[in-house]
N, C-alpha and C positions, 0 to 999 in steps of 0.2 A: 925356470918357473916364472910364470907371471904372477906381477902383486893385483892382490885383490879390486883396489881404487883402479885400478886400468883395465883386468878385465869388466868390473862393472861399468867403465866410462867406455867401454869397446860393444857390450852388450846394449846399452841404450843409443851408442851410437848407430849401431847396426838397424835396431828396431827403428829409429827415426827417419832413417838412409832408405834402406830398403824398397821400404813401401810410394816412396816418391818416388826412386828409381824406376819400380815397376811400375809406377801412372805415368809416368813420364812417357818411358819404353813405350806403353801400350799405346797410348796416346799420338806419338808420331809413326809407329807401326799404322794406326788407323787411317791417320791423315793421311801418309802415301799412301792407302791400298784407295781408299775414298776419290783422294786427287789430289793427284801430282801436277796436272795442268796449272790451278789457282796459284799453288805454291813459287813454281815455276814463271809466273806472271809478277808475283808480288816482290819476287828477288829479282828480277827483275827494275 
C-alpha cells in the first residue's frame, strides 16, 4: 500500500511534471519539423 502524504506528493507532482513535459516535447518536436538547419548552425 501506499501512504497517503506520497501518493498526494506523487499526484501534484505528476500534474506539475506533466504539462511541461508535454510543452517541452511539443516544442522541440516543432522546432526540428520547422528547422533543423538554424539549429544545426547554432551548435555549431
Amino acid at each position: 500500500m501506499i501512504d497517503a502524504p506520497a501518493l498526494n506528493l506523487y499526484e501534484r507532482f505528476s500534474n506539475i511534471v506533466k504539462p511541461v513535459l508535454f510543452r517541452v516535447v511539443h516544442a522541440n518536436l516543432a522546432s526540428l519539423k520547422q528547422e533543423p538547419k538554424p539549429i544545426r548552425k547554432t551548435a555549431k
